[in-house]
Each structure stands twice: as structure tokens, then as C-alpha cells.
N, C-alpha and C positions, 0 to 999 in steps of 0.2 A: 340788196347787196350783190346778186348773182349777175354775174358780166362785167364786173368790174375790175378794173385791175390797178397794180399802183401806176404811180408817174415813171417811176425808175423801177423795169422791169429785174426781177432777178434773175430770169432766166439766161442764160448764153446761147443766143442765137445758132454758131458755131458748131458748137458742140449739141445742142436738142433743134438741128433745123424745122423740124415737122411741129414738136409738142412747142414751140415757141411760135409757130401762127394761131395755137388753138387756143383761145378763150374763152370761150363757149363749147356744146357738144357739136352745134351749128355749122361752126370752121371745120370741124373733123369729119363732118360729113360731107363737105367739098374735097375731102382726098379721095384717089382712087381704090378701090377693094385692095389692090397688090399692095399698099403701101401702109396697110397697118399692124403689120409684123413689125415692120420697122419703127413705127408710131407706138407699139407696147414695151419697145426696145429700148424707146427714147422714155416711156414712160416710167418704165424701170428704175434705168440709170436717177432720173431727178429726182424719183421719190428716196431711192440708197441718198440720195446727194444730202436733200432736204431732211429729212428725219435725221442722219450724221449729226445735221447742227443743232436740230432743235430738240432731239429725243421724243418722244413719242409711240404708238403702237408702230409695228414694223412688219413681222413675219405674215399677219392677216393681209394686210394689203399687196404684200409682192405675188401672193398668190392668187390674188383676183383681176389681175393686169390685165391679161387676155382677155379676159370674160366682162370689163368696166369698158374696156377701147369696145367693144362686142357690142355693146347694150347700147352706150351714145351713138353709136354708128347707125344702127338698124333701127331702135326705136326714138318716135320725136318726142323727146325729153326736152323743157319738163312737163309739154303736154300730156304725154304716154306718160305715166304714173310707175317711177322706178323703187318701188321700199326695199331698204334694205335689213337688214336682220343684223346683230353683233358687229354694231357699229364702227368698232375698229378697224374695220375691212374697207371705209370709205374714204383713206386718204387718197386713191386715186382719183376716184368719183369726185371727191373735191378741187384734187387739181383740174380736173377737164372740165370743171361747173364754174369756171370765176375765180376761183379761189388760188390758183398756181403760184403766181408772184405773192401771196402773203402764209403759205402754208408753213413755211417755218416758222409761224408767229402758234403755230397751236398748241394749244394749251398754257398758252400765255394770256398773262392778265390785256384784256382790249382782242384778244388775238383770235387767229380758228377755231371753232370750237372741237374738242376731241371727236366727237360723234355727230350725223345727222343733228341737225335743226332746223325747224322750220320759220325762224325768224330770221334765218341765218340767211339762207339760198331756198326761191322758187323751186331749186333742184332737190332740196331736201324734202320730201313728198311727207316724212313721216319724222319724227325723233324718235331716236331709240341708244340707249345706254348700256340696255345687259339684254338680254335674248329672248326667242323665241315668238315676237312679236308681229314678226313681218307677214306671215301669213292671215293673220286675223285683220291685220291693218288693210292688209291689201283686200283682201277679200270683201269687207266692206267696203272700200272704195270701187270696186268692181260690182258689187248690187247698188250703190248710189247711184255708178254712172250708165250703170243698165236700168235703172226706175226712172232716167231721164232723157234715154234715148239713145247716149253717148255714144259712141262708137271707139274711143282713146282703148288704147291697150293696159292692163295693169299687171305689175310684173311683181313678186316678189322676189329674194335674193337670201336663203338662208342656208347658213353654214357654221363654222366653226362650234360644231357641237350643239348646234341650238336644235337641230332635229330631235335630240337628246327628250327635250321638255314635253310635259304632259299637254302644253297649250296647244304647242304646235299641231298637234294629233286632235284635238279640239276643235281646230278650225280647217282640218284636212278631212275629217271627220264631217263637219258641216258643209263643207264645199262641193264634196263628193256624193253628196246625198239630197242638193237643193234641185228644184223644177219651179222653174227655170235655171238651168247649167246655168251657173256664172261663168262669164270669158275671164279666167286666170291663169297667166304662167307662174306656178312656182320653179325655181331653178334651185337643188340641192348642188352646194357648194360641198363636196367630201372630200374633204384631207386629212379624215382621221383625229383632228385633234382639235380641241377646245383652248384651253390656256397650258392643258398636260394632256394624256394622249385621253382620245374619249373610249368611253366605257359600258358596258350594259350591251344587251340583245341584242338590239339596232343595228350597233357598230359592227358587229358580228353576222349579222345577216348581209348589210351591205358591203362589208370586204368577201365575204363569198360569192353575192354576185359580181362586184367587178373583178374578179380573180377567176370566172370560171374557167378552165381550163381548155374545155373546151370549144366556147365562146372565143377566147384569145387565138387559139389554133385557127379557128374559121378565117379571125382578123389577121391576123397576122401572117396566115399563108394566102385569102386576098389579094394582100400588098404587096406579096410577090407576086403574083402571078399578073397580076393588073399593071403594074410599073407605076410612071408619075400619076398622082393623085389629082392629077391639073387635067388631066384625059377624062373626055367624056366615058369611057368605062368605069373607071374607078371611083366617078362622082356619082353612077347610076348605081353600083355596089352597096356604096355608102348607104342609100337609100334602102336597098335592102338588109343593111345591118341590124336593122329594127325587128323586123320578120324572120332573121337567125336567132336573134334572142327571145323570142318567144320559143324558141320548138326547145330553148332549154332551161327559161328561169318566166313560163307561161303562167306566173299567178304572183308576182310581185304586190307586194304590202300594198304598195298607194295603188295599184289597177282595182284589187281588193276594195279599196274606199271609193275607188270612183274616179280618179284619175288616171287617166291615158300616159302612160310614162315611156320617155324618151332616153336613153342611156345602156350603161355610162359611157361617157366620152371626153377623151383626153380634153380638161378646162384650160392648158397650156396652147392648144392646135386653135390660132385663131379662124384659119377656113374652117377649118371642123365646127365649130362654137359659132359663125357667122352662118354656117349653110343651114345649121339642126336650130336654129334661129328664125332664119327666113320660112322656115317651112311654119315652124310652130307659130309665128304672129298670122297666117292664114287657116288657122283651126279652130272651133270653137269649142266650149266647154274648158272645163280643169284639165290642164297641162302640166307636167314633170318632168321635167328636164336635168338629169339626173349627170355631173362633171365631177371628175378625179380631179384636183390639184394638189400641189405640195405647197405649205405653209414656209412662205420664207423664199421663193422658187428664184433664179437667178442669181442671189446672193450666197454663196459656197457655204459661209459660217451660219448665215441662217437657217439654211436646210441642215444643217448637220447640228445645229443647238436649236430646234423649234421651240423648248419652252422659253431660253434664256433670251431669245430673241424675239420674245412676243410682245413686249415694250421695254424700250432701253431708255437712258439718257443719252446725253449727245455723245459724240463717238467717230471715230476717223475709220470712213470708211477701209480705206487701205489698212487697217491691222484688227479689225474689228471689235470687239469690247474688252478691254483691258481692267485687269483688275486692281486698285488702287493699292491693295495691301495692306500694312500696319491693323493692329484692333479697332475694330466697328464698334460705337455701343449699339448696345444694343437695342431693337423696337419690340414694340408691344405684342407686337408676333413671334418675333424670336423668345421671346420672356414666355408666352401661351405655348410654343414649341415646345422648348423643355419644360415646363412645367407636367405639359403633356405625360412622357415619357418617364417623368419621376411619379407623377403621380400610376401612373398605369402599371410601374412596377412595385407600389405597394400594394396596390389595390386591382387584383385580376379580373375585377367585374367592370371593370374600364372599358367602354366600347366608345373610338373615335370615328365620326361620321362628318363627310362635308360634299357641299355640292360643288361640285368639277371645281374647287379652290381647295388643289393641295397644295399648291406651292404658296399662293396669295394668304391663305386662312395659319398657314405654317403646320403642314403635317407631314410632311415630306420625311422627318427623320424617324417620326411615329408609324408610317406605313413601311418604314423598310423598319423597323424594329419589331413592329407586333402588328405582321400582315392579317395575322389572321381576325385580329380585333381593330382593323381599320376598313371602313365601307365609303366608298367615296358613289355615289350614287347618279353622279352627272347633274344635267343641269334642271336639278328637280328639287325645287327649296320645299315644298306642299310635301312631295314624298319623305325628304328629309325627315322632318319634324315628326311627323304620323310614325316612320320605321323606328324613328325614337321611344314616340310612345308606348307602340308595341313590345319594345326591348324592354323598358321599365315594367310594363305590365309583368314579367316574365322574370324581375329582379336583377337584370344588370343596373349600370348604371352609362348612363348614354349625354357623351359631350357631345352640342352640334355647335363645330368650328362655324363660324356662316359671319358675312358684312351684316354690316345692319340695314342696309338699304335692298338684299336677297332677305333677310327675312320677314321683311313688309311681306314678300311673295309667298309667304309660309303663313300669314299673320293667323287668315282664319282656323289653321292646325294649332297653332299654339293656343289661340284660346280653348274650338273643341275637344281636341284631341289630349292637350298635354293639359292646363289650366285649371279645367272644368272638373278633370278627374283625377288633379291633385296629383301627376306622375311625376316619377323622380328624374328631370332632364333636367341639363345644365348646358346653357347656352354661351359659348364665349362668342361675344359678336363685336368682330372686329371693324376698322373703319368708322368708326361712332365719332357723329360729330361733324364737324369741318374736315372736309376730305383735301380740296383743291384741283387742282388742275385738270380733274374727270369731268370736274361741272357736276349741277345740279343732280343725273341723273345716278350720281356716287356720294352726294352727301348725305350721312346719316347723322342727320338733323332733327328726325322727327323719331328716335326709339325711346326716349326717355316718357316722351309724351305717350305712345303709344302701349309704353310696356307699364305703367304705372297706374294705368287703368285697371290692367285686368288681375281679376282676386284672385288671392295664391303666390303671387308672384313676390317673389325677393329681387329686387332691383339694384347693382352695385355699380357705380363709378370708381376708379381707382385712381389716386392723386400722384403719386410716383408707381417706378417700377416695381421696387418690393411689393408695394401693397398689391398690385394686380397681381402677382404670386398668390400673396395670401387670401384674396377675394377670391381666385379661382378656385384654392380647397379648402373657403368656407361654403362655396355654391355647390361643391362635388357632396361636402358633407352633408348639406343640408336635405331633408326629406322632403322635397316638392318640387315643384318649377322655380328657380333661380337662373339668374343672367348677372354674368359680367360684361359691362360697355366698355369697350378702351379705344383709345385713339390710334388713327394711324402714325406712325413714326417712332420717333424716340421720344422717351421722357424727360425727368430734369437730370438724371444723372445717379440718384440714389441708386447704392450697392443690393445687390439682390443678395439674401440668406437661402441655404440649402436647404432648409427643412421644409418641411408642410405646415406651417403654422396655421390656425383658422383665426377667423376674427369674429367677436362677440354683434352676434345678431342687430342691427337696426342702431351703432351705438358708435356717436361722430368722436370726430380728435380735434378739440381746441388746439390751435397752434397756438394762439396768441391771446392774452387776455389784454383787450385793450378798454376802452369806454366808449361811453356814446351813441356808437351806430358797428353794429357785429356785418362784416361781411360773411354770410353763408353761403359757402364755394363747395362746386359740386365737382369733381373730377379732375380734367385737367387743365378746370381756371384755376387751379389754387395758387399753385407757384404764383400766378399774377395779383391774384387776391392778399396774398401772405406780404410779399412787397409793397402795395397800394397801405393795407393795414399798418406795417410798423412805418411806412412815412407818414401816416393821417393819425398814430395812434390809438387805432379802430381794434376790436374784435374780431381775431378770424378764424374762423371753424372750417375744417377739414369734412365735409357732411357724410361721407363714404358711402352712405347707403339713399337710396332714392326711394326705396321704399323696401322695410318701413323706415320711417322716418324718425329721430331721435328727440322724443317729445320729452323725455325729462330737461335737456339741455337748452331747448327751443323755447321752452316757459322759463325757465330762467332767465334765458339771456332777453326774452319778452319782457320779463320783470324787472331788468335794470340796465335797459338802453331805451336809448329815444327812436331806437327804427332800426329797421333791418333791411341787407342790399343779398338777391338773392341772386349768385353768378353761375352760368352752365352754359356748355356746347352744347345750346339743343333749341329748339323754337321755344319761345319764352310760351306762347301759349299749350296750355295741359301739362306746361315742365315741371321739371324739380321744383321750381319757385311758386306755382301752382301749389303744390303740395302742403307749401311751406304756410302758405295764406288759409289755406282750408282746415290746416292743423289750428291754427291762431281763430280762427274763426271757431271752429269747436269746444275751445276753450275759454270764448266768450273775453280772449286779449286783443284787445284795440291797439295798434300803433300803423308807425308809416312804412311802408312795406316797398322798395326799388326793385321790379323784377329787368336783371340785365342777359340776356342769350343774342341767340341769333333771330334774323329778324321773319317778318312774316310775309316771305314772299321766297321764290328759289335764287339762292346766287350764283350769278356765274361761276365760270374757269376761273381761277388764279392761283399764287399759291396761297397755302393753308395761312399765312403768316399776312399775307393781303386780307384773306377774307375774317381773319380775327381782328383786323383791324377797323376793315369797314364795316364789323358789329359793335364794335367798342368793348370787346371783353379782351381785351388783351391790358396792360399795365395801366399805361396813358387813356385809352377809353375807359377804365372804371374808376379813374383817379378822376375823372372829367366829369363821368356822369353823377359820382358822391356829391362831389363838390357843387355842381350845379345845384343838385337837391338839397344839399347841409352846408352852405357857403362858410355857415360861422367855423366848421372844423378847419378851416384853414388858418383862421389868425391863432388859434392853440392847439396844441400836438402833447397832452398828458402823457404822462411816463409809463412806459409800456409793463405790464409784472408776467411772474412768469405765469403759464398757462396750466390749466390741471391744479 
């Protein structure tokens, strides 16, 4: 796909004369050195243009402008091996890879994909979806291509908080301490902020060194005294700016590990970023390259709202995001919000935790309400989990906010750490299920499966919004490891109740008594399940819990139907309908068992409402796959009674 472009460009020649000969990074490196200021300028402008229409991440990428035109320029991509880390920093990367004239297609169904892919573009050296990855990726591809002689450069590119993570220190840790030196640039992207502003040691350590005071004196009274920066004095200066920050910050963390570190340096100065470039692709060993940007940079409303402008819908540049107004219903997030904040004022042993997702996970009104009992931990899901533990060991009671597809990244804490030893966490894990337009690397697809394995655990899907109220302070109350799964978005509309109601342990809600064939609907197939049932005349059950599992209701309905269709957002294999067959199995009941989820493979981009369809759990898909399997339920439809 890479180098391709449409028949009818979208670009305006006119107005992007430079980024409109570039199709490749190839073209860009026929322009002159003077003219990529004006090439980051034009780069700017298209991507404000294009993300306007099509919504998508935003503030990461206007901050890496400099530093993507920097990289295609000087290194031969995609020979030279460019990883990127927190992939929403690659729309530029993509517009200069191929991808320009169809970038307003991303995150649309057929369309760009949100993040690095390697199916996608030659230029995508790595996939990456959420963080910290790009040093370890890279790093092995720089010992593969040094066990084979290689001479190509490999660069990593991490930022927006992913420093944050224990991996990344992992493989900076490894790289720093291998014989034979691996040839690696890493380049620390620091703007301070993740999705909200970042947090922990780190961030603290490195705003002290780029803030040193008297570091910046040195630079800054240089620049007077040197005049234009374009004079061979002030370019030979330059080069001693390295050898000034030693005599004041001589023991930096990554030199400590092993890396030779270069910084900090304005990431907006593309000579600066081109010169401290050139030098570093002639070094050998581990290299750090250490650039200040700001998140959002060029764009006035972005820099001054970096959270709210960290992915938008589409939006007119000229006023910038407007807000629609009238009452929102509400989503699954907003409902875990306040839930939050009711629950924590009954209950003062409430400790809220999430990794660098306050605003995504919904804590935002929890940590400016009860700061002292909210710990957002950065981008550390292992840490997470474990600091939970800790806190139960000690008698709080510890929620960890977290997606479902960030606590894969925790998975082996939750079994040893929380599971094993029976501690009282309660996981609300958002995003479950068919996510959309993130792609693959955001669907949590696989937590039903993965969480209903391990003993101990209380397992809850929630079918409307109330009941995720009252699943979240049956899991608070409960004495062990407990999760609630909810989807992203909004629900069917049901009114939420004030109170803290709990719901009785492991025990489903017939919606419907119908005959024949019981659909048993796990979370948020019901609504569709509940429809397909009173037109087919079917049994529908509300299963609420995924584990345990409601075996008094499940031998019943075994005992007086002909088969059973088992529905979930989740890989049908190890799922809730798993579950359902192995219960039926242990109880020595034989019938026909339909397991319907999502399928066994990862799906693309699209949206949530695409990709329910192209599982067939949405209305018409389950109405299609009964019927194919029980054809006779369709020439009769018995009269539905009531349920309960």
C-alpha cells in the first residue's frame, strides 16, 4: 500500500505547494535543507485540515511535525527502521508514507488505520496501539540486524507518557548493558503529557533537567552573544552545548543505564533536530536524544486544551470544538463516574486507582472530589493492579478504573498478586467488547475469556445502565476479586436509580419465557437478544453474571427446551458460552448448544455498529443464525407468557 495514492488527489496544490510533490519520504528528500521549515508548516496546516473532517487523534501529532519532516529527511525510511511508540503521534508519519490523500479515511471502515500497521505500509516498521513498546521493538531489530551484518539505522520514537512504563526501562535497561553496544537511537519525545498531564518521578526529574536555570542562562545568553544561528559560530556553540550540560546535570538516569544522551532540545527547531540528528546517525552504541515539544503545537486551541484536543470528532477548524449542548445520555463511563463518587462517600475505605486514564476510565470528578483517595499511577497497568493488592492486604477497598485491553498488560498481577490470594479488588474494566474505530489493538474482545478462567473471581456483564450501577456495588461488596465488563458508549436508555442496590451473587433475569430454544444473552447483546426472542417466541435470559454461572436456571431451561443459543461481545472461544456448555456437561445434560460472539481472528477499524454486524450479534445476525440452525421456529411463533 505504501506509495500509493488516490486518482483524484486531495491535496491543494496551491495552498501545500511542497507537501503536495511528496508521496513518499523519497520526494522530501529532493527538497533543499532551507526548505523544511516551510515543509513542517505545510505539514501542519493539512493535518489541522484533515483530522477537521475526519476526527481522529490530533494534539500528539501536531507535536511531532518537526521531528517526522526531521526523520524522513535524514534517515532512508523504510530501509532505516523508524518505530514509533503511542501511536497516535503517526498521522504525520503517515501522511509522508503514502498515505496523504486518503488520511481522512482514518479510522473509518476500509480506511487508514488509527495506528502504525504493518500490513498497512512498508513504513510501518512496527504496530503499536497503546505504549511503551517502541524501545524493546526496536531494540531487537537492531540485534537482528547487527547478527546479520546490517549496517541500516534503527530508531525509536517514544513519548506521550510512555517513558512512564516499567517496560520501557526494561529494554533501556537491556540495551544499556548489552556487549556487543547495539546501534540504537532512542529519541524521548517530552511534552509532559500522556492523554492528561503525566505523573510520577520521571516527569519530575526531567522537567528539572530541561528547566535548569542555569543551563538555560548559558543558552540563552549564547544566542546573544553569537547572533544568527545560520553562522558558523553559533553552529560550533551548538555542539558545545552537550559539554555545558554535563558540568551541570553529569549523571543523567539513561547515561546511568548506558546511554549516551543528547538534550534537551527545542523538538519545534527543525535545524536544531536536523543538526543533533546528523551527528547522532554517525555514533555508535545506544543513543538518547532527549526533545521538549508541546502537545497540540501550532494550533492556538490545542495547546491551550491538550486533554480535550487529544482526539476529537470532526470539527471546523476556524472555531474549534463546539459544544452541541442539550442533555447527553449518558455512557458507561459517565454511570462508573458517578457511581464512583457515591459510592466513596458512603464508604471511606474507597481507594480509586487508574493508569494515566482519568479522563478515558472516568475519574476526573473522583480525583478533584477525594484527591487524597485517588492515585493515578501513569502508564503502569502491572503496577496498577499489585498497588491494589497491597492496599486490600491493609483493608481498604481498591477500584482499578482500567480498559480491558490495558489489563491484559496487568493480567499476570491479577492472577498472582490479587486471585491467588483472594484480595478484595474490584476491577471496573471499561471498553469490553467491540470497541471500533481504534482497531484491533483497542478491542476488548478477549476479557470474558480470559477473566473466567481464573478461581476467585466473580465475573459481571451488565445488560442496561442501571444494572452496571448495581454490578459495580455488588463487586465493591463482595469479599474477593470481582470485575465488572461494560461497553463503550451508551446503553439502551434505561433510567438509573440513586441508591447502591447489590444484586444477588451468580443469579440471571429471565426477561422472557418463551419455548423451544432459550437465548442466553450476556451483557450488552441483550437488548438484541430480547427482540430476536419475542419475534421467534424464544426464551431470553439476561445472564448477568459470567461467572459464577446460574445453574439452577440453566438445568431448567436444559430441561424444557430443545437447545440453547449462547450470545456475547467477546471471542466465542473460552467465552461466557464456554461456560455455559461445561456447566451442561457437568451435569451430564445433552442438547444443542449455538455459541454466537465475535469471531476468531482480530477485526479491523470500523464502527462498533459495523463490526456487530460483521459478527452477526446484533438483531438480524442472531435472528439468521437461530433460524439457520431451528429453521422449523419460523413457520410458528407460540405465545410468549410472562417471565419469573
Amino acid at each position: 500500500m505504501a506509495g500509493q495514492t488516490n486518482s483524484s488527489p486531495m491535496i491543494a496544490p496551491d495552498r501545500y505547494p511542497r507537501l503536495s510533490r511528496i508521496h513518499v519520504p523519497a520526494d522530501l528528500r529532493q527538497f533543499d535543507e532551507s526548505e523544511l521549515p516551510a515543509i513542517a508548516e505545510e505539514l501542519r496546516g493539512y493535518l489541522i485540515e484533515s483530522v477537521g473532517k475526519s476526527g481522529g487523534h490530533f494534539g500528539a501529532g501536531l507535536g511531532v511535525i518537526e521531528l517526522t519532516v526531521a526523520l524522513h529527511y535524514l534517515f532512508d525510511t523504510p530501509r532505516d527502521r523508524l518505530v514509533w511508540d503511542v501511536g497516535h503521534q503517526t498521522y504525520p508519519h503517515k501522511i509522508l508514507t503514502g498515505r496523504r490523500d486518503t488520511i481522512h479515511t482514518v479510522k473509518q471502515k476500509d480506511g487508514v488505520a488509527p495506528f502504525p500497521k504493518r500490513e498497512e505500509s512498508e513504513y510501518d516498521t512496527f504496530g503499536v496501539g497503546h505504549s511503551s513498546t517502541s524501545i524493546s521493538a526496536a531494540l531487537g531489530m537492531a540485534i537482528a540486524l547487527q547478527q546479520q551484518g546490517d549496517d541500516r539505522k534503527v530508531v525509536a520514537v517514544i513519548g506521550d507518557g510512555a517513558m512512564t512504563a516499567g517496560m520501557a526501562f526494561e529494554a533501556l535497561n537491556h540495551a544499556g548493558g548489552m556487549e556487543p553496544e547495539p546501534n540504537l537511537l532512542v529519541i524521548l519525545n517530552d511534552n509532559q503529557m500522556s492523554i492528561s498531564e503525566n505523573v510520577g518521578g520521571l516527569t519530575k526529574m526531567l522537567g528539572r533537567l530541561s528547566s535548569s536555570r542555569t543551563l538555560n542562562a548559558l543558552r540563552e545568553g549564547g544566542k546573544k552573544l553569537l547572533g544568527d544561528k545560520k553562522k558558523p559560530p553559533a553552529r560550533f556553540m551548538r555542539r558545545w552545548e552537550e559539554h555545558w550540560k554535563g558540568m551541570f546535570v553529569p549523571s543523567t538516569l539513561f547515561e546511568q543505564m548506558g546511554f549516551h544522551y543528547t538534550g534537551p532540545i527545542d523538538g519545534h527547531d527543525v535545524e536544531a533536530l536536523v543538526g543533533a540528528l546528523k551527528t547522532l546517525k554517525t555514533l555508535k552504541g545506544p543513543q538518547l536524544l532527549h526533545i521538549l515539544t508541546t502537545k497540540g503545537k501550532g494550533y492556538e486551541l490545542a495547546e491551550g486544551d491538550q486533554i480535550g484536543y487529544h482526539a476529537v470528532g470532526p470539527f471546523d477548524p476556524e472555531k474549534g470544538l463546539v459544544s452541541k449542548g442539550g442533555a447527553k445520555k449518558p455512557t458507561y463511563t459517565d454511570i462508573f463516574s458517578d457511581w464512583l463518587c457515591d459510592m466513596a462517600a458512603a464508604e471511606p475505605k474507597l481507594l480509586g486507582i487508574t493508569p494515566a486514564m482519568r479522563e478515558g476510565s472516568g475519574l476526573v470528578r473522583f480525583s478533584k472530589e477525594y484527591p487524597e483517595r485517588y492515585f493515578d499511577v501513569a502508564i503502569a497497568e502491572q503496577h496498577a493492579v499489585t498497588l491494589a493488592a497491597g492496599m486490600a492486604c491493609e483493608g481498604s477497598k481498591p477500584v482499578v478504573a482500567i480498559y480491558s485491553t490495558f489489563l491484559q498488560r496487568g493480567y499476570d498481577q491479577l492472577v498472582h498478586d490479587v486471585a491467588i490470594q483472594k484480595l478484595d479488588v474490584l476491577f471496573a474494566i471499561d471498553r469490553g467488547g467491540v470497541v471500533g474505530p481504534d482497531g484491533a489493538t483497542h478491542a476488548g474482545n478477549l476479557d470474558l475469556s480470559y477473566l473466567r478462567c481464573v478461581p476467585h473471581m466473580v465475573v459481571m456483564a451488565p445488560a442496561d445502565e442501571n444494572e452496571c450501577r448495581q454490578m459495580l456495588s455488588t463487586g465493591y461488596h463482595f469479599n474477593g476479586p470481582a470485575a465488572v465488563r461494560y461497553p463503550r458508549g451508551t446503553g439502551p436508555g434505561v433510567a438509573l436509580q440513586s441508591s447502591l442496590d447489590t444484586l444477588p451473587i451468580g443469579k440471571a433475569d429471565l426477561r422472557v419465557r418463551g419455548s423451544r430454544v432459550a437465548l442466553l444473552a450476556f451483557g450488552s447483546t441483550v437488548a438484541a437478544a430480547e427482540q430476536v426472542g419475542r419475534e421467534l417466541g424464544l426464551s431470553v435470559v439476561n445472564m448477568r453474571f459470567v461467572k459464577p454461572l446460574d445453574r439452577d436456571l440453566i438445568v431448567e431451561l436444559a430441561r424444557t427446551h430443545q437447545g440453547f443459543v449462547t450470545i456475547e461481545d467477546n471471542v466465542v472461544m473460552g467465552g461466557a458460552g464456554s461456560g455455559v456448555t461445561e456447566l451442561l456437561n457437568a451435569e451430564d445434560l445433552s442438547l444443542p448448544v449455538l455459541h454466537l460472539g465475535l469471531p476468531d481472528e482480530f477485526q479491523h477499524h470500523a464502527s462498533r455498529e459495523d463490526l456487530l454486524v460483521e459478527a452477526g450479534i446484533d438483531a438480524a445476525g442472531i435472528r439468521a443464525s437461530v433460524l439457520k440452525r431451528w429453521p422449523a421456529l419460523a413457520a410458528t411463533q407460540p405465545p410468549l407468557t410472562a417471565a419469573g
